[in-house]
Backbone bond lengths (Angstrom), bond angles and torsions (degrees), N, CA, C in turn:
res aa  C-N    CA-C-N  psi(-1)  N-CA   C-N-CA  omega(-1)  CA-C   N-CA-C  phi
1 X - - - 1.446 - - 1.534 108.63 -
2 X 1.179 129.34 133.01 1.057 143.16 179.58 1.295 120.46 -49.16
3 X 1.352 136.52 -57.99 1.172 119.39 164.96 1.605 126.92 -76.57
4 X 1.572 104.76 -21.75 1.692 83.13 168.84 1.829 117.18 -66.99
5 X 1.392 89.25 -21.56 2.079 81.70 171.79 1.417 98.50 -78.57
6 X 1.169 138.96 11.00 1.944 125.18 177.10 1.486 68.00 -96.63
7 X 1.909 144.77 -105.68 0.871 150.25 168.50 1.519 109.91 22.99
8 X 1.169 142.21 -78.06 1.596 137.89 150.99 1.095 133.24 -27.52
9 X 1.504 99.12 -65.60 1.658 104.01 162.78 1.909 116.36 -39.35
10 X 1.289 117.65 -52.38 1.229 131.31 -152.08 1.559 101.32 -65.15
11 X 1.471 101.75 -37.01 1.428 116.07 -161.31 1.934 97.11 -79.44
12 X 1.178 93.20 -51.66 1.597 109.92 175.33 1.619 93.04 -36.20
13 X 1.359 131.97 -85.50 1.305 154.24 175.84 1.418 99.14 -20.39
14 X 1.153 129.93 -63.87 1.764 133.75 -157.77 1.686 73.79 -74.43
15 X 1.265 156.23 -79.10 1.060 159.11 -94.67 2.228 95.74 -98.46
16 X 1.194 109.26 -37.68 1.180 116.71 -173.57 1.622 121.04 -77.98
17 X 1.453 98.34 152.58 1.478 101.46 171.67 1.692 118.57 -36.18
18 X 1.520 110.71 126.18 1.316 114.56 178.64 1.841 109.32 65.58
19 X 1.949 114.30 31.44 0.983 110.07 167.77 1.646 86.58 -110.57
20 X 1.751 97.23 -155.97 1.870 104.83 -169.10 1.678 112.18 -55.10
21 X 1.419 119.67 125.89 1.583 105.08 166.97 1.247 115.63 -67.06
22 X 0.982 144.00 8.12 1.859 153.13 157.99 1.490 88.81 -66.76
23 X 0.954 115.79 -96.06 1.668 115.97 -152.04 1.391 94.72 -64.51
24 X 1.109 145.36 -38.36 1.548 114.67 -163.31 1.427 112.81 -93.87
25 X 1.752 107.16 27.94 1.702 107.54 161.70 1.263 113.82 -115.70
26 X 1.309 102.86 5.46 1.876 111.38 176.14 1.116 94.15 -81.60
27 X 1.853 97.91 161.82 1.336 135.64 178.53 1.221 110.21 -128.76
28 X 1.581 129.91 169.91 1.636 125.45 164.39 1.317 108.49 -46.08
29 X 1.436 116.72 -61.09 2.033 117.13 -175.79 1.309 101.65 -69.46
30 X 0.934 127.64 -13.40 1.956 115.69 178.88 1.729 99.43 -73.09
31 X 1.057 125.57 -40.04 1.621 134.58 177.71 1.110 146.44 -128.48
32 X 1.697 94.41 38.26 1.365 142.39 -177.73 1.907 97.19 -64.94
33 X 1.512 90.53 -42.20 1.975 87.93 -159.50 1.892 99.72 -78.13
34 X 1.257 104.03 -26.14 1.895 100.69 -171.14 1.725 93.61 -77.98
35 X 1.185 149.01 -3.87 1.669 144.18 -179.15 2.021 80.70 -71.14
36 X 1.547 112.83 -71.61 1.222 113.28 -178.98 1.012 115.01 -51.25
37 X 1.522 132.35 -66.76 1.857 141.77 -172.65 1.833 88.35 -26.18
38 X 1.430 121.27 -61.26 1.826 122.49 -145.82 1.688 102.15 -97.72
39 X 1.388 99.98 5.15 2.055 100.33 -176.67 1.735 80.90 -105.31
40 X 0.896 155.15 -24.99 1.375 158.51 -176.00 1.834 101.77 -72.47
41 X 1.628 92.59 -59.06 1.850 79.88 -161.15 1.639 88.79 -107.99
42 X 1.542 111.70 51.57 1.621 125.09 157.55 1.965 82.95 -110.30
43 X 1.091 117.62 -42.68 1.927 122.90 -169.98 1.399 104.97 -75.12
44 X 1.619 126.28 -28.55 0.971 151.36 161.85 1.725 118.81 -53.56
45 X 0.937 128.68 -48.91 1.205 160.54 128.61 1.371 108.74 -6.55
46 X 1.484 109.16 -88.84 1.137 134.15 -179.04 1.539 115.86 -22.55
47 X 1.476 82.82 -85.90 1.735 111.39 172.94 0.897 106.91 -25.15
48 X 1.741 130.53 -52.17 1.627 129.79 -144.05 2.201 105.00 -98.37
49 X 1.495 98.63 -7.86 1.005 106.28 163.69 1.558 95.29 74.70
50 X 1.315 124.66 58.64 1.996 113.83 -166.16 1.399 74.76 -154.30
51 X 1.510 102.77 93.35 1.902 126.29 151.95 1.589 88.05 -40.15
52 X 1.251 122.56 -87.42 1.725 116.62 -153.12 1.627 104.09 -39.21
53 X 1.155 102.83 -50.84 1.494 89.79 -173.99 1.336 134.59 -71.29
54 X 1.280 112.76 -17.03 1.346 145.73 171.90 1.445 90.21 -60.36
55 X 1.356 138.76 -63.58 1.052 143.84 -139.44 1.867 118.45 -89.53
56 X 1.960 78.48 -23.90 1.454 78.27 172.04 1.630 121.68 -93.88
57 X 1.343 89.23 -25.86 2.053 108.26 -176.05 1.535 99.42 -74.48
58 X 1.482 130.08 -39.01 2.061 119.41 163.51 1.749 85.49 -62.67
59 X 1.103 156.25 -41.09 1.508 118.36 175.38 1.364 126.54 -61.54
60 X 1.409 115.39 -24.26 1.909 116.89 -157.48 1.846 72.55 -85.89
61 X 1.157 121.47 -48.40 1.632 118.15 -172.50 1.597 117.88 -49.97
62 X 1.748 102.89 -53.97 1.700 80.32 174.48 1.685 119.86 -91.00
63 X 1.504 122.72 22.41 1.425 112.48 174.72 1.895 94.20 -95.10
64 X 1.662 127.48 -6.85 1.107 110.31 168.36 1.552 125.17 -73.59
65 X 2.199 113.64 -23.40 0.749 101.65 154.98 1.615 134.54 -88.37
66 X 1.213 120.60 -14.70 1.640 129.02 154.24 1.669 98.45 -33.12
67 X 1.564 126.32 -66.30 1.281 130.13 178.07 1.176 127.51 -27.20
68 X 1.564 118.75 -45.05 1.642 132.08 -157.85 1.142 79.18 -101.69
69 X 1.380 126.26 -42.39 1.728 97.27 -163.15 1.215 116.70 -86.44
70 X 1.437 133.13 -26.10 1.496 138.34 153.47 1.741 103.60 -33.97
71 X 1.044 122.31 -64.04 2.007 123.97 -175.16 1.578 88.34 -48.45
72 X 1.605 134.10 -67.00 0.821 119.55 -124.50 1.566 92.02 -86.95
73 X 1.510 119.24 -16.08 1.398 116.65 -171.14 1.713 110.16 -69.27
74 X 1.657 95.24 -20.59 1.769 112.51 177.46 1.332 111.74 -61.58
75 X 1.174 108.84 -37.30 1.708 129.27 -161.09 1.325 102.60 -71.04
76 X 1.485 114.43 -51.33 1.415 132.44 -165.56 1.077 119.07 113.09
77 X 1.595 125.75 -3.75 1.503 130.53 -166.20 1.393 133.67 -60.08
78 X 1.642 97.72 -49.23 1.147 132.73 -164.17 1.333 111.56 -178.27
79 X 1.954 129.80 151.12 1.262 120.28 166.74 1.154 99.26 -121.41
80 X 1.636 119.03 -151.56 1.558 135.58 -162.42 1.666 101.75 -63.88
81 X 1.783 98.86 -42.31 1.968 123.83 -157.81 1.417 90.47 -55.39
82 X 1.482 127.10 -69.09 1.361 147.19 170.48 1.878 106.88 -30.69
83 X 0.915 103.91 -58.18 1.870 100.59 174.97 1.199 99.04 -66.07
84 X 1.568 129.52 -76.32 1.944 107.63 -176.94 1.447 119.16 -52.94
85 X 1.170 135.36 -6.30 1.420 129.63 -171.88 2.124 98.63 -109.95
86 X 1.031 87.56 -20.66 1.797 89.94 158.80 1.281 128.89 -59.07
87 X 2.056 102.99 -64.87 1.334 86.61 164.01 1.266 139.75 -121.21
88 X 1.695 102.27 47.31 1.475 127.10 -169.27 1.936 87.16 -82.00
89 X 1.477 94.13 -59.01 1.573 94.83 163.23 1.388 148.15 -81.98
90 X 1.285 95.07 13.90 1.227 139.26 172.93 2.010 109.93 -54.88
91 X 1.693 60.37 -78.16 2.172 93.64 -174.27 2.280 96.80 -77.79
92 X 0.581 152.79 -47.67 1.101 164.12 170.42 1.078 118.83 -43.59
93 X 1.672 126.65 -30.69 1.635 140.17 167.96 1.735 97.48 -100.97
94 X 1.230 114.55 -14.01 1.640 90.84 -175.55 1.631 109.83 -118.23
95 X 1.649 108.58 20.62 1.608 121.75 172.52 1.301 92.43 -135.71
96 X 1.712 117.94 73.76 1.447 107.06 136.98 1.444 133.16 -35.80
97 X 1.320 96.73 -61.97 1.602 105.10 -170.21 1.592 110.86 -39.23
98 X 1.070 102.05 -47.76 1.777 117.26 165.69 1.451 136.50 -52.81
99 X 1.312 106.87 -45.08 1.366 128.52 171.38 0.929 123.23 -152.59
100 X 1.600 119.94 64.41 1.416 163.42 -173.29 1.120 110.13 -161.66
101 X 1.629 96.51 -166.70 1.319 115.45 -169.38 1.565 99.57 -118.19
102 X 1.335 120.66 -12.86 1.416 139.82 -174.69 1.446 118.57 -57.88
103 X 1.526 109.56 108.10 1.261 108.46 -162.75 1.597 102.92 -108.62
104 X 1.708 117.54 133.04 1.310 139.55 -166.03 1.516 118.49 -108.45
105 X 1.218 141.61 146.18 1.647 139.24 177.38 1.386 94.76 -100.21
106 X 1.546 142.37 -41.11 1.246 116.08 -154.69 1.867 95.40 -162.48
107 X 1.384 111.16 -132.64 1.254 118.79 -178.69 1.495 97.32 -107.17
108 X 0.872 105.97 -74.06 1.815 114.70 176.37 1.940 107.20 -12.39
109 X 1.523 91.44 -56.24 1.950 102.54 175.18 1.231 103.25 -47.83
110 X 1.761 131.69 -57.43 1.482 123.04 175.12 1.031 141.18 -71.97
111 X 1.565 119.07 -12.04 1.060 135.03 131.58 1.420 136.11 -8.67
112 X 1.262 73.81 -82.41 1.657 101.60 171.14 1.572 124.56 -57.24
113 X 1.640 108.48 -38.91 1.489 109.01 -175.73 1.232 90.28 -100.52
114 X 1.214 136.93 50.70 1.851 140.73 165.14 1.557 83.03 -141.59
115 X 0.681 167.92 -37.76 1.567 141.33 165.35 1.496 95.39 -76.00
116 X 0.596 130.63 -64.31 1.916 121.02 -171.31 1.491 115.14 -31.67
117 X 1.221 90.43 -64.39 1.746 107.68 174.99 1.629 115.56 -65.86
118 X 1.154 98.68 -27.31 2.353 88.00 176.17 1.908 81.40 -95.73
119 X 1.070 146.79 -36.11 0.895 132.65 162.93 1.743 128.35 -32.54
120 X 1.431 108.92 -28.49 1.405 110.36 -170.02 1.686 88.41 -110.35
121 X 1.135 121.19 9.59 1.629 107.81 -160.11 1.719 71.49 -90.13
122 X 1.431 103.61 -74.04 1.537 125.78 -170.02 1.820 115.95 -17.35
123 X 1.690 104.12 -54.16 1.396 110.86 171.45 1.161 91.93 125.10
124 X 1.731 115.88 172.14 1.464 119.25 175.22 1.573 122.20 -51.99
125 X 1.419 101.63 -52.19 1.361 134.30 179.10 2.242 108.70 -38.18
126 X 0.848 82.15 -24.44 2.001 97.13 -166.65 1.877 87.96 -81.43
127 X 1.968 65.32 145.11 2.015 78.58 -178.12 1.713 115.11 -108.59
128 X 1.143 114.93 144.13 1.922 99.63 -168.46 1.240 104.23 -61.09
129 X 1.406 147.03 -2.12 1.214 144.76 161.39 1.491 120.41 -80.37
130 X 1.176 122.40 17.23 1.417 128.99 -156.24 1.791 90.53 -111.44
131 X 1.433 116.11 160.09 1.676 123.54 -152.57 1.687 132.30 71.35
132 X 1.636 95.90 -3.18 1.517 66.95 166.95 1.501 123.51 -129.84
133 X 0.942 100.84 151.30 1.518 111.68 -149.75 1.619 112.38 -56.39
134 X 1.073 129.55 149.86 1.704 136.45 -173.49 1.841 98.73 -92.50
135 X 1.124 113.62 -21.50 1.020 116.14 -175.32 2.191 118.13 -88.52
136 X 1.529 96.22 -13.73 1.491 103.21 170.48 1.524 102.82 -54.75
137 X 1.843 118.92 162.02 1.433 136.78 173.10 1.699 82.30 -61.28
138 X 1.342 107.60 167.92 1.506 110.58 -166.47 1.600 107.90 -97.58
139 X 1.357 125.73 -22.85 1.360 137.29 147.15 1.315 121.68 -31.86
140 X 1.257 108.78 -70.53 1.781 111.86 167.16 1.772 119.20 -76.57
141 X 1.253 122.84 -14.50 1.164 104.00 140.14 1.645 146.84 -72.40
142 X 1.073 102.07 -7.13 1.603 127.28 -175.04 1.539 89.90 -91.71
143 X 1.426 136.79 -53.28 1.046 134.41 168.92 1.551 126.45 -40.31
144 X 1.893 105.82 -49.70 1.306 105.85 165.28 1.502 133.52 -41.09
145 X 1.671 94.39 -78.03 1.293 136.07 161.64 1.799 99.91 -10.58
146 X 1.187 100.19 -73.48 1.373 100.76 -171.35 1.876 115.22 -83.38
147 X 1.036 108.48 3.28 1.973 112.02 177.26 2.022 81.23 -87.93
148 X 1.661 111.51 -60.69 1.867 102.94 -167.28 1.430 101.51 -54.64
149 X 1.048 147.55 -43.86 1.037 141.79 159.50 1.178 139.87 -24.83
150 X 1.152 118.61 -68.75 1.285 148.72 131.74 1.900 115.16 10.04
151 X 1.597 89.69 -46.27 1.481 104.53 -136.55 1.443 89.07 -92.85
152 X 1.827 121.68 -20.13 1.584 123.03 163.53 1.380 123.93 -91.36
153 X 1.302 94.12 13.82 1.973 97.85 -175.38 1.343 99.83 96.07
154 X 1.230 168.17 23.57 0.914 155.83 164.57 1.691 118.21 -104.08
155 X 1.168 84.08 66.20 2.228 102.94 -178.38 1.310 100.91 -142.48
156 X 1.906 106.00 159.86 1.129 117.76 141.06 1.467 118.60 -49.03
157 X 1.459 93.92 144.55 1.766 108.93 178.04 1.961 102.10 -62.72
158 X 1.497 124.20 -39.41 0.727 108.28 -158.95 1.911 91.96 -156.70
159 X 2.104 106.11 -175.76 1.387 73.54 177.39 1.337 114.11 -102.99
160 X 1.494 121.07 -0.66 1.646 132.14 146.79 1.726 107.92 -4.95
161 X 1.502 95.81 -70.39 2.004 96.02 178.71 1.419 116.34 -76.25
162 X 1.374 114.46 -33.37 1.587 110.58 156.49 1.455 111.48 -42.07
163 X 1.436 131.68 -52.04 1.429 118.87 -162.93 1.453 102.51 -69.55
164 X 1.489 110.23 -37.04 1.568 116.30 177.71 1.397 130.83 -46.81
165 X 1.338 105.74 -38.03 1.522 122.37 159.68 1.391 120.12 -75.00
166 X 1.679 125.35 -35.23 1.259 113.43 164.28 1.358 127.86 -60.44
167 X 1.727 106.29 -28.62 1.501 102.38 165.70 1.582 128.55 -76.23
168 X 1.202 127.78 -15.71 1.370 158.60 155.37 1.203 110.70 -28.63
169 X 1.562 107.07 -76.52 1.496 113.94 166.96 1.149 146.91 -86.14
170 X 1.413 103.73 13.49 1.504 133.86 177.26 1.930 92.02 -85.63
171 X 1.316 110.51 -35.15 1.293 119.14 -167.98 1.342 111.24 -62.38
172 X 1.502 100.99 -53.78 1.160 152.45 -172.68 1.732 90.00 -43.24
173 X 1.582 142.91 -77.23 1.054 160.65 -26.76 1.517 71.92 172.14
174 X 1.387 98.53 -78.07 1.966 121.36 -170.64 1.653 88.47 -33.04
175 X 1.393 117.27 -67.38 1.847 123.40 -179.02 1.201 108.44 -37.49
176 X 0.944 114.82 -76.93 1.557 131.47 -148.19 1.748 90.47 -57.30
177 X 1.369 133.64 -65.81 1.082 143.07 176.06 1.719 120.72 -36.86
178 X 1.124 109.94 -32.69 1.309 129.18 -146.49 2.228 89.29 -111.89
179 X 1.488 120.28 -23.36 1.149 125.07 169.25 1.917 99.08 -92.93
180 X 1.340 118.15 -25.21 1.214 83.07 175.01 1.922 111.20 105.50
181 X 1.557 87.34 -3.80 1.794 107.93 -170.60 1.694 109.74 -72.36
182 X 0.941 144.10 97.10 1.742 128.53 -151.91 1.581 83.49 -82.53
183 X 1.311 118.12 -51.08 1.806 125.90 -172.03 1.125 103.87 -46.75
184 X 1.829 126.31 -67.07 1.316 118.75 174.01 1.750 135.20 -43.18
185 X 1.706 109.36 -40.93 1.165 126.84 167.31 1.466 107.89 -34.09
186 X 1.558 99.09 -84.15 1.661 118.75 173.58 1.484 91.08 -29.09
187 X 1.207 137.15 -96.81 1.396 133.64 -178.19 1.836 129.71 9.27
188 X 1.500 84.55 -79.14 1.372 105.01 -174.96 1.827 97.27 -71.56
189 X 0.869 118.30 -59.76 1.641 114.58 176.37 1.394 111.91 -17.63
190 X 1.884 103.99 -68.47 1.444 108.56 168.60 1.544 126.63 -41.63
191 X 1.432 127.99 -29.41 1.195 151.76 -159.25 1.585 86.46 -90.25
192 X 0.878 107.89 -85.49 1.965 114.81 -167.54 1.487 94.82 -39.76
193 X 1.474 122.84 -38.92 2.019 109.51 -166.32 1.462 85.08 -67.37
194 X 1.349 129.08 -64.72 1.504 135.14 -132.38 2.324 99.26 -66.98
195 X 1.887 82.34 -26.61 1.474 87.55 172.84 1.866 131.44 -52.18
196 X 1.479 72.85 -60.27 1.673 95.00 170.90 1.159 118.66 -65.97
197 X 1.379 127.87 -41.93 1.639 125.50 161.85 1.482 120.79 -37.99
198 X 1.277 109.82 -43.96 1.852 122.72 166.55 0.747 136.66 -93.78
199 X 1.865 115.81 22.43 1.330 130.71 168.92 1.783 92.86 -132.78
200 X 1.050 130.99 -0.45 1.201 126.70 145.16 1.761 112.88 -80.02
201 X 1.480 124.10 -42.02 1.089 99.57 -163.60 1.611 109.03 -85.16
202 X 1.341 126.11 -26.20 1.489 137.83 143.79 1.634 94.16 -14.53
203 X 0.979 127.88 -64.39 1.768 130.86 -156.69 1.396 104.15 -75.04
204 X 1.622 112.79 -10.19 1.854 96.80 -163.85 1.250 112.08 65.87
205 X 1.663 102.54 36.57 1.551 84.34 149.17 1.478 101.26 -159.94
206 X 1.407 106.54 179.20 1.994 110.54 -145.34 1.761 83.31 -101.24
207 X 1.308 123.08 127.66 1.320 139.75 -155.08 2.083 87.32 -86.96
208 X 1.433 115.21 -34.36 1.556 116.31 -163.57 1.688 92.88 -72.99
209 X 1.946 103.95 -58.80 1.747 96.86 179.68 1.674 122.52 -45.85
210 X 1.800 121.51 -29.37 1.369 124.82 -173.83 1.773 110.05 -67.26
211 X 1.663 104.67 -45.16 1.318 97.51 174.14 1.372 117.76 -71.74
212 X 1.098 116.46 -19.73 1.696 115.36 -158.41 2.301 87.09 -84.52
213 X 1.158 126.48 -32.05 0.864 147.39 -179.84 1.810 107.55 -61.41
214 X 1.216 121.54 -57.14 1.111 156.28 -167.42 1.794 115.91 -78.10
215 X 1.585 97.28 -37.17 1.645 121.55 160.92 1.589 110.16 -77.50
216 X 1.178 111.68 -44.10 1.790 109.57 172.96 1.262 114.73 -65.17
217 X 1.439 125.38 -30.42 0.747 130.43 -172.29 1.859 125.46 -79.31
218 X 1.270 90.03 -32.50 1.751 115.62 158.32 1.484 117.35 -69.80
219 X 1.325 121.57 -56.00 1.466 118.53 156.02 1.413 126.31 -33.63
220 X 1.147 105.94 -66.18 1.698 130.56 173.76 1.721 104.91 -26.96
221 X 1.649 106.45 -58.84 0.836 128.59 -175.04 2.004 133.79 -57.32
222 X 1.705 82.80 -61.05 1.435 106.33 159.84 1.133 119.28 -43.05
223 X 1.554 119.75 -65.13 1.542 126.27 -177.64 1.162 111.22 -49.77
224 X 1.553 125.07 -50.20 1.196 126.52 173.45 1.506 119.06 -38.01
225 X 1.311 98.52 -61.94 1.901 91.47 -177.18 1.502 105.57 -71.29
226 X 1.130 126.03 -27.33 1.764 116.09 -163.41 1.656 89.20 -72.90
227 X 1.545 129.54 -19.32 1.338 122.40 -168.46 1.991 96.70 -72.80
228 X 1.356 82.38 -70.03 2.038 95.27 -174.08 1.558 100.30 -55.31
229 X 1.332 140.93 -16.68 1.412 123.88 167.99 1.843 124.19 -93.59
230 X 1.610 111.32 -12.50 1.234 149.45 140.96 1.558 107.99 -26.18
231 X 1.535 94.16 -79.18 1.445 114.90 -150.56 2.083 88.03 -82.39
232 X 1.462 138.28 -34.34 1.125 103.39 177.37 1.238 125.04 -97.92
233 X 1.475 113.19 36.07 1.688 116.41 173.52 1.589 123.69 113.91
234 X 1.912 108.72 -10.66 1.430 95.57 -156.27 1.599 72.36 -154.18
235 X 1.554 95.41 104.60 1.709 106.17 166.88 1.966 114.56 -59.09
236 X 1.160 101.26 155.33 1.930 93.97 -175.33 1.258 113.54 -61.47
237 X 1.456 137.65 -22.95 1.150 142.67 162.52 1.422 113.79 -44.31
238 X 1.597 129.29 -21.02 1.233 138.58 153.17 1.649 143.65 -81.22
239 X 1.431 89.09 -1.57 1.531 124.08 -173.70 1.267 117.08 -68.00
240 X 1.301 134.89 141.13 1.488 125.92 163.58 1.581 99.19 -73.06
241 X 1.662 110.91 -162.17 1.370 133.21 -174.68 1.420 81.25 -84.31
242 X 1.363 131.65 -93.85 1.012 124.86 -179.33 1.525 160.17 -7.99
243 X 1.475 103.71 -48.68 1.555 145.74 144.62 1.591 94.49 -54.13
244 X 1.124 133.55 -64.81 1.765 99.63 -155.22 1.798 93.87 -93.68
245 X 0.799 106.79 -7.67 2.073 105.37 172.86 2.097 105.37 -69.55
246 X 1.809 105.30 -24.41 1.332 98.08 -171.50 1.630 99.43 -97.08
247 X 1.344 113.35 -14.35 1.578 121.51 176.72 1.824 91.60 -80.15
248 X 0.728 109.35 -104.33 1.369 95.02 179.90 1.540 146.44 -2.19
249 X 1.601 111.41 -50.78 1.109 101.33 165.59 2.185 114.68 -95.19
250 X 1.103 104.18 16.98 1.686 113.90 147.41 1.210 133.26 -92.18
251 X 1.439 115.46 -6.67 1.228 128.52 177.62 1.856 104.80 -104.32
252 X 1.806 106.04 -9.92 1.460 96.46 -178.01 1.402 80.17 -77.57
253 X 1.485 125.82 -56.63 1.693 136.43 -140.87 1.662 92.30 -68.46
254 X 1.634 135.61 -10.52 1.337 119.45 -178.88 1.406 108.33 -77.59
255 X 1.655 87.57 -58.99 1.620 103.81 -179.21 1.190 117.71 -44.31
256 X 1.609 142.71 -26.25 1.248 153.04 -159.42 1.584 102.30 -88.47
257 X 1.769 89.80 -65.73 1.865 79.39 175.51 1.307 117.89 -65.34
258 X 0.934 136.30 -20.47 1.953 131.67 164.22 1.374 109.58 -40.64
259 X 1.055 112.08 -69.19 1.611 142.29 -177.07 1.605 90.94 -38.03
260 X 1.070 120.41 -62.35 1.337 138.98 -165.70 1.564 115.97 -60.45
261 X 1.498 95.39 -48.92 1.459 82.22 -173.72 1.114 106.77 -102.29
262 X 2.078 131.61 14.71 1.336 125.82 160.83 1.467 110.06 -75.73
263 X 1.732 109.04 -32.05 1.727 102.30 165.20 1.453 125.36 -57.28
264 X 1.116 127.16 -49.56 1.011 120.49 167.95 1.553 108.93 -70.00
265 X 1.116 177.07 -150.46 1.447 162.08 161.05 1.813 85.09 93.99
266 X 1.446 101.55 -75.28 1.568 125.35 -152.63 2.298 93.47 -50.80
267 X 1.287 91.29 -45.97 1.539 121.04 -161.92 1.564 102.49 -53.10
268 X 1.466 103.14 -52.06 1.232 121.95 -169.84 1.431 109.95 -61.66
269 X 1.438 118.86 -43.02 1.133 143.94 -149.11 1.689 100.80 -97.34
270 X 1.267 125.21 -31.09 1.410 125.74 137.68 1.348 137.28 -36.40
């Protein structure tokens, strides 16, 4: 396609003698953190439902891989051709059903023959927990972790026993805390997140979007009262216990009716 070869070219260009001294002192680990920084506000994006922006943040995303593969084409390793022909054959060996003869009932069926098949890529030796990255937020790896899992029988039947285990290690937690164990604490803490991660994903739903959801929602909140305790003279830092428990839950009951009457707003306007 024509402009992803301008896109190559360009990168090629910044990359060469008498191109930008920025880019031609990077390395893979020098711009290791912007692959993450632009896969975030590509999810970022998402969320906010803004095509334009969406459209521009999948660009800052694939000129990071244009980036790696320009160094590596320097190196001799590999170039850009080698990354699309990776997972051109990539996607092409792991959609029989598609380009095969491999016939499927639903999603679950492809599912299934996409672990089978990276399963046979991997070798005997490979564990169904193997691909996911150490480097994911630890929420959505706990999410992984437990979907590959999942995928050999090794789950709760339902999220009934998920909650059972969240109360377990809540118990669990209550001990450890209550002896005074800081190691055990840390422990069980880990135990209670990884809980809730698998009683969110049991539910169909992504345990990283609930907190990240759940944090706006605390913000949202916060600001609210630091505004109305702001605005009558006595920042919350001046607050009793009491006082910021009654700011607080007036700042849930503001935020709610807002919410409320932009739904209906939205309704009307339909």
């Amino acid at each position: 396609m024509e402009e992803f070869d301008r896109l190559v070219g360009i990168m090629a260009r910044l990359r060469a003698p008498g191109g930008c001294p920025w880019d031609r002192e990077q390395d893979h680990r020098s711009i290791r953190k912007y692959v993450l920084e632009e896969a975030y506000e590509v999810a970022e994006a998402i969320d906010r439902g803004d095509a334009h922006e969406l459209c521009g943040e999948l660009g800052d995303l694939l000129l990071q891989v244009v980036f790696h593969a320009e160094m590596a084409r320097e190196a001799g390793t590999f170039d850009i051709a080698d990354v699309c022909r990776a997972i051109c054959d990539k996607m092409e060996r792991r959609h029989p059903h598609v380009f095969g003869d491999v016939r499927v009932e639903g999603a679950a069926d492809v599912l299934h023959n996409w672990e089978r098949i990276k399963a046979g890529e991997r070798g005997p030796a490979a564990s169904a927990i193997d691909g996911v990255p150490r480097s994911l937020p630890a929420l959505q790896r706990a999410e992984r972790l437990g979907e590959k899992a999942g995928r050999v029988g090794f789950d709760w039947p339902g999220p009934e026993e998920v909650l059972a285990k969240v109360d377990e290690e809540r118990a669990e937690l209550g001990r450890a805390i209550a002896a005074g164990d800081r190691a055990a604490v840390e422990e069980e803490i880990g135990d209670l997140f990884f809980a809730a991660a698998s009683l969110a994903r049991k539910l169909d739903l992504e345990p990283e979007l609930a907190l990240a959801r759940a944090l706006d929602r605390f913000e949202a909140r916060f600001r609210c009262a630091e505004e109305t305790a702001r605005a009558s003279g006595r920042p919350l830092a001046d607050r009793s216990a009491e006082e910021l428990d009654r700011l607080w839950r007036d700042a849930k009951r503001q935020l709610a009716g807002a919410a409320t009457r932009r739904l209906a707003g939205d309704t009307k306007d339909r």
